[in-house]
C-alpha positions, 0 to 999 in steps of 0.5 A, a space after each residue: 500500500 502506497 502511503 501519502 504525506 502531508 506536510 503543513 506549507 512552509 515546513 522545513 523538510 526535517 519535520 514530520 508530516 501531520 497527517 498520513 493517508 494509506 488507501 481510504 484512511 488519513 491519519 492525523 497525529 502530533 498536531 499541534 497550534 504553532 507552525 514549524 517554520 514561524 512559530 505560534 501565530 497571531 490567532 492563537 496567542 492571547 496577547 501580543 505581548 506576551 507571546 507564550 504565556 498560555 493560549 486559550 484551549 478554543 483557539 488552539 483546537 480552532 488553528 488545529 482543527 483547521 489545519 486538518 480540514 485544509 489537508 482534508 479538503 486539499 485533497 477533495 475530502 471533507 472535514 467534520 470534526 468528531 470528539 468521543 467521551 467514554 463510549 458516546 460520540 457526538 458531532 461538533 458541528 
């Protein structure tokens, strides 16, 4: 099985791919809210003067979250974000 890397634009080559596809399935993994060439950008830091003290979880899951969904959809697939807690899962759409 052929598999398929997708690098966030702008990475340097020695960093890893945040998604992977093999066939039918793209998995994602080691997202994080910080892009690997400029840093932690603007939507997810809570103060421009203090660049690293903390973000709001909100807008690190948002700057994740969109991430996949540009690879996702790059690629002619479609994003719907789910979260499972225990056994139930639910749509956070």
């Amino acid at each position: 099985m052929e598999l398929q890397y997708f690098k966030e634009h702008g990475a340097p080559p020695e960093v890893p791919a945040l998604a992977v596809r093999a066939g039918d399935f793209v998995f994602f993994a080691g997202g994080i809210a910080a892009h690997p060439a400029n840093g932690i950008p603007d939507e997810v830091k809570l103060s421009k003067e203090l660049p690293y003290h903390g973000s709001n979880i909100d807008r690190q899951l948002r700057y994740i979250y969109n991430n996949m969904k540009t690879i996702l959809e790059s690629h002619g697939n479609k994003f719907i974000p789910y979260f499972s807690c225990g056994n139930r899962f639910s749509s956070t759409s």
